[in-house]
C-alpha positions as CSV (number, residue, x, y, z in Angstrom):
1,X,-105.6,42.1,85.1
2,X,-106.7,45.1,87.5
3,X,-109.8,45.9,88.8
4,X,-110.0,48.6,86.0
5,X,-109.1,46.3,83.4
6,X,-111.8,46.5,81.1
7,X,-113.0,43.0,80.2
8,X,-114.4,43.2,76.3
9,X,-117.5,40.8,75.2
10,X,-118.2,40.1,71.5
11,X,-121.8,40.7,71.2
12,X,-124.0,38.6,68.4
13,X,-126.1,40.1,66.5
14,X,-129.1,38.2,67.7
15,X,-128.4,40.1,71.1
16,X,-128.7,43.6,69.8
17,X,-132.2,43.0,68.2
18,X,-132.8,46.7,66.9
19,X,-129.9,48.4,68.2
20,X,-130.9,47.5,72.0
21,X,-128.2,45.9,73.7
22,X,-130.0,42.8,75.7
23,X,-128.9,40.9,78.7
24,X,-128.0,37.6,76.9
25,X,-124.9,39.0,75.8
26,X,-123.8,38.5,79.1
27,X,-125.5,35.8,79.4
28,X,-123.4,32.3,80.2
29,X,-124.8,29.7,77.2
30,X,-124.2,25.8,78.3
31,X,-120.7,25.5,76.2
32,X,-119.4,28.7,78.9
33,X,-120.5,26.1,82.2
34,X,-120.7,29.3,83.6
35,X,-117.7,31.3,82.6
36,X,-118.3,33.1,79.5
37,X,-115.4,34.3,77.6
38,X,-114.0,37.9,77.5
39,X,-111.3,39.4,76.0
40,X,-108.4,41.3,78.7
41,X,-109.1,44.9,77.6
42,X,-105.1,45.2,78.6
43,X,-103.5,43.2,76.0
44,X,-106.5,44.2,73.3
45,X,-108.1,46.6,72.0
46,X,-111.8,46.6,71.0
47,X,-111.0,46.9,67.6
48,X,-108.4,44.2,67.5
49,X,-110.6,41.8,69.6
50,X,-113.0,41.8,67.2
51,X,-111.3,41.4,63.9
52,X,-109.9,38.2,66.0
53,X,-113.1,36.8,67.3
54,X,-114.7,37.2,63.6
55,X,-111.8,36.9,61.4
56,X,-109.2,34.6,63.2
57,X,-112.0,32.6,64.9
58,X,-114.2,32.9,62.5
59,X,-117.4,33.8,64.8
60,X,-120.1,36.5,64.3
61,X,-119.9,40.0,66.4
62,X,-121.8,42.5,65.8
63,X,-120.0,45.2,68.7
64,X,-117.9,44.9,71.5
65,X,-118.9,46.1,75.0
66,X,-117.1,46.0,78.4
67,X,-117.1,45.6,81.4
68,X,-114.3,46.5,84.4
69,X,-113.4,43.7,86.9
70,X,-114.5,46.0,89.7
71,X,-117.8,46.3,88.0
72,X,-117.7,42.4,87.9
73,X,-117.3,42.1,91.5
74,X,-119.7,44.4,92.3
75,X,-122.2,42.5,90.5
76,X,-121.3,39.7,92.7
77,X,-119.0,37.9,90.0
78,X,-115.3,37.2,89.7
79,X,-113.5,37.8,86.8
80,X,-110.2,35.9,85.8
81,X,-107.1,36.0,83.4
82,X,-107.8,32.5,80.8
83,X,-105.0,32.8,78.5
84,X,-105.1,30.0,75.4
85,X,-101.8,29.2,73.6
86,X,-102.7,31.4,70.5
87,X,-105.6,33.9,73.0
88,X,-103.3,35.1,75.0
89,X,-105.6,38.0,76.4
90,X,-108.7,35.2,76.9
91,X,-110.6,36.0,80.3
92,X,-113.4,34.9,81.9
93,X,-116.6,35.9,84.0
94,X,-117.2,33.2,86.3
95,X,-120.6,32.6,87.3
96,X,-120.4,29.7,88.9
97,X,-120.2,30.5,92.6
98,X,-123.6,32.2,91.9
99,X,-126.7,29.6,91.7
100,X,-128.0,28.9,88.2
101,X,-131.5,31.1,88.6
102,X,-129.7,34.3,89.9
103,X,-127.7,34.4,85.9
104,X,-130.1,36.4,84.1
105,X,-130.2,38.8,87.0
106,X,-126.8,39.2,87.0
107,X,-126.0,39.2,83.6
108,X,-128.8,42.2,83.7
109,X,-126.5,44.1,86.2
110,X,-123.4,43.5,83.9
111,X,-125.9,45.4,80.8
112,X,-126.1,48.2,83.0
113,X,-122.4,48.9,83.6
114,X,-122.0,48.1,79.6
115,X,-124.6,50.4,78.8
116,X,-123.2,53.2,80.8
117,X,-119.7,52.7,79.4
118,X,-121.3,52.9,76.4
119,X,-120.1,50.9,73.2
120,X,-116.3,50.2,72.6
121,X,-116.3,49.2,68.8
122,X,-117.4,50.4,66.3
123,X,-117.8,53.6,67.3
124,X,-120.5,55.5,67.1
């Protein structure tokens, strides 16, 4: 990964309530401890991220955003490479150097970065 690889995150539908993006979706939940999973936007496409998060994994997504690494270090994050043996392009946003309150903060700055990238699949 580069620091313009874009790092994709499968958004549920429960974080898009009425078409508005929210910052849970960057949000780490207790299973992450504090490194929520990504896609590497260089071995993936949006499109082929999500047909593997919701038909090979079998999860829900409604859309795929992104985020770059450099926007993940400017927010004061670090981004890293988490391949699985059949997820090779698994990442991760790693929160953990960060204390626990400062999260939603900084999953708020990671919104803004998404929002202005605009989103990567479906299209619009």
């Amino acid at each position: 990964m580069t620091e313009n690889t874009v790092l994709l995150r499968q958004v549920h539908p429960d974080f898009i309530p009425g078409g508005e993006l929210t910052s849970q979706a960057f949000m780490p939940f207790p299973k992450d401890e504090g490194k929520p999973s990504v896609y590497d936007g260089d071995q993936i496409s949006p499109l082929e991220s999500h047909a593997h998060f919701t038909e090979t994994l079998g999860y829900t997504s409604d859309s795929v955003w992104g985020v770059s690494c450099s926007e993940v270090t400017e927010a004061g994050l670090t981004s890293q490479a988490d391949p699985k043996e059949h997820f090779p392009s698994h990442a991760l946003i790693d929160f953990t150097a960060q204390p626990a309150n400062a999260f939603r903060k900084l999953a708020k700055k990671l919104k803004a970065k998404a929002l202005t990238r605009g989103r990567l699949h479906p299209p619009l």
